[in-house]
Kinemage of the C-alpha trace (Angstrom):
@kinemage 1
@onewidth
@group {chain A} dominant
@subgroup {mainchain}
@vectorlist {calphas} color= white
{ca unk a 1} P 139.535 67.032 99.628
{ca unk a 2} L 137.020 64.364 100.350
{ca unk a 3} L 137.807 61.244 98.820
{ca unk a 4} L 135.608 60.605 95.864
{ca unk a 5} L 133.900 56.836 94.709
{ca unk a 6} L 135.146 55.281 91.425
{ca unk a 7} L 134.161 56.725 87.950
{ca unk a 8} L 132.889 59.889 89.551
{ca unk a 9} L 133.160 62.532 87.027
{ca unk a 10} L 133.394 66.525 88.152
{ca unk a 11} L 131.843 69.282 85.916
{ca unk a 12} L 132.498 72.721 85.979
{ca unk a 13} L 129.212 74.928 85.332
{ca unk a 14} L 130.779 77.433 82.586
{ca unk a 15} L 129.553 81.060 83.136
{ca unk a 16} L 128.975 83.149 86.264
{ca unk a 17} L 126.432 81.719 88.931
{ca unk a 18} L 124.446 83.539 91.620
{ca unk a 19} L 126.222 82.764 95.118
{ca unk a 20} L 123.594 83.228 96.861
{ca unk a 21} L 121.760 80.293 95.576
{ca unk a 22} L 121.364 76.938 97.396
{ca unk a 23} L 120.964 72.985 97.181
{ca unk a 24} L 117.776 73.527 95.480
{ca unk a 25} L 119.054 76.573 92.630
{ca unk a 26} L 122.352 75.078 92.235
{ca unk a 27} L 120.553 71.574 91.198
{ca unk a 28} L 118.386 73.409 88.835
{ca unk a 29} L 120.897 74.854 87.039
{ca unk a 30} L 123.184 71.235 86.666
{ca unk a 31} L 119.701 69.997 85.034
{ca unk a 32} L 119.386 72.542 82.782
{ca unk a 33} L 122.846 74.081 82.031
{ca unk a 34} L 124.324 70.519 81.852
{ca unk a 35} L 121.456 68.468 81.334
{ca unk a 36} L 122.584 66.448 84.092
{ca unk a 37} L 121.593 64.378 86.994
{ca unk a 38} L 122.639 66.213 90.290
{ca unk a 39} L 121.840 63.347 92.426
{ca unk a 40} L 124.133 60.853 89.770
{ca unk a 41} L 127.161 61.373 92.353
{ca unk a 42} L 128.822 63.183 90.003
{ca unk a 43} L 130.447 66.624 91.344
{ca unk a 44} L 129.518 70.097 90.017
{ca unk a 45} L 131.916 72.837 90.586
{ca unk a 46} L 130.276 76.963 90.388
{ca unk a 47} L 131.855 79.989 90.898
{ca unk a 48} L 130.592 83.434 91.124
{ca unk a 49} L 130.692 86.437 89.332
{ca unk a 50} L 133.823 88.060 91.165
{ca unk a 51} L 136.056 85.253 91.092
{ca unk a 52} L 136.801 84.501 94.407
{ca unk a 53} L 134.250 82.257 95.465
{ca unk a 54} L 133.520 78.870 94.262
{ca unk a 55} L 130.420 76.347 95.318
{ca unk a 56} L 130.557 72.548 95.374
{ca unk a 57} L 127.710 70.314 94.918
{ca unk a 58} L 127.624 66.455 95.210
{ca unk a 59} L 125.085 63.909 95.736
{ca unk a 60} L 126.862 61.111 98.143
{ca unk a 61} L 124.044 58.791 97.963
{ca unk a 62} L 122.774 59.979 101.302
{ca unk a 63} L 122.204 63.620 100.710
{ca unk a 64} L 123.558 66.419 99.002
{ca unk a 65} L 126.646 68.257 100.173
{ca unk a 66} L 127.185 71.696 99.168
{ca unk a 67} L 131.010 72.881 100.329
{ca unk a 68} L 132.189 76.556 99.410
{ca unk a 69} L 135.362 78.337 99.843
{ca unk a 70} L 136.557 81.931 98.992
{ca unk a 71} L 140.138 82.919 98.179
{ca unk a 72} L 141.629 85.760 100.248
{ca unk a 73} L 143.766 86.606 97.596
{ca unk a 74} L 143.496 85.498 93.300
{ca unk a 75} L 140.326 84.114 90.917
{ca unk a 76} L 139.850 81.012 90.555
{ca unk a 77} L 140.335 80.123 86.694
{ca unk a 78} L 137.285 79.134 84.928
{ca unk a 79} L 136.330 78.026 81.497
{ca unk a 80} L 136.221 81.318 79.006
{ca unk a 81} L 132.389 79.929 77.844
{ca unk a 82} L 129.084 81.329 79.059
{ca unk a 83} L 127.242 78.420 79.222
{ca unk a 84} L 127.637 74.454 79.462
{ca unk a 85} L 130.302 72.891 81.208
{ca unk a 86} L 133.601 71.077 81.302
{ca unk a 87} L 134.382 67.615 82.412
{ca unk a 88} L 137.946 67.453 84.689
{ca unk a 89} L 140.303 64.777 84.819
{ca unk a 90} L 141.120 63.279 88.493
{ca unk a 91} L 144.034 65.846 89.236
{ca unk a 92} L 142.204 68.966 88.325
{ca unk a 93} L 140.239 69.836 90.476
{ca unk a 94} L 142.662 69.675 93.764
{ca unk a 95} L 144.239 72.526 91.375
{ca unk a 96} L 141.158 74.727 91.175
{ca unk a 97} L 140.698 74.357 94.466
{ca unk a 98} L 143.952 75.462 95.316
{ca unk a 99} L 143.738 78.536 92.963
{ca unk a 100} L 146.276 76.996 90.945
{ca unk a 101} L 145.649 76.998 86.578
{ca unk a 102} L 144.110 73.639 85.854
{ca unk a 103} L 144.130 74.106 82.350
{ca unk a 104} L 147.643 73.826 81.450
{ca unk a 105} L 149.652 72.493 84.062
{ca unk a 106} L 153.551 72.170 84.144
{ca unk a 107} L 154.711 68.997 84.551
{ca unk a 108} L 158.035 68.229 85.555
{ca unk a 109} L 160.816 66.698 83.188
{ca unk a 110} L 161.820 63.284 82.886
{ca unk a 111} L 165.343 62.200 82.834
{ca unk a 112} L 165.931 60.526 79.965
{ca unk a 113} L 168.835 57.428 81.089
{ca unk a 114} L 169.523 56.273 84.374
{ca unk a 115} L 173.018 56.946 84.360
């Protein structure tokens, strides 16, 4: 994934969102779904009504980029809400974008002593 500025925060757009919409529609809807900036630099995630297709938009201070991807296989897993959004932490979303469950991730465990 493209490396990402300092205190960038990345919002997932709850709900289902028409794919075939652009910079323009996909801006519209961060300003009034999220009542957000989408030229802050902040990253809003979207994902269509099937599952298997998500859109990426983020304002890099030049321009904004809009990235997609489609699974071959799987959904990716998105908030149960219809509307608003949800704020990830810095590991989640290289999970979502890997199709993996960001919600609840397993983490390893840790030994207790040394020896």
């Amino acid at each position: 994934m493209i490396g990402l500025p300092a205190n960038t925060r990345v919002w997932i757009v709850a709900g289902h969102t028409d794919m075939r919409k652009g910079f323009d529609g996909l801006a519209a809807i961060v300003q009034g779904a999220l009542s957000e900036n989408p030229f802050s630099g902040h990253v809003f995630f979207f994902r269509g009504r099937r599952g298997d297709i998500l859109k990426v938009l983020w304002f890099d201070g030049l321009g904004l980029l809009l990235l997609s991807k489609r699974l071959e296989r799987g959904r990716f897993v998105w908030p149960q809400a219809a509307s608003g959004g949800v704020s990830l932490s810095a590991a989640q979303p290289s999970m979502l974008l890997e199709g993996i469950d960001w919600r609840m991730p397993a983490h390893t465990q840790r030994p207790d002593l040394a020896a």
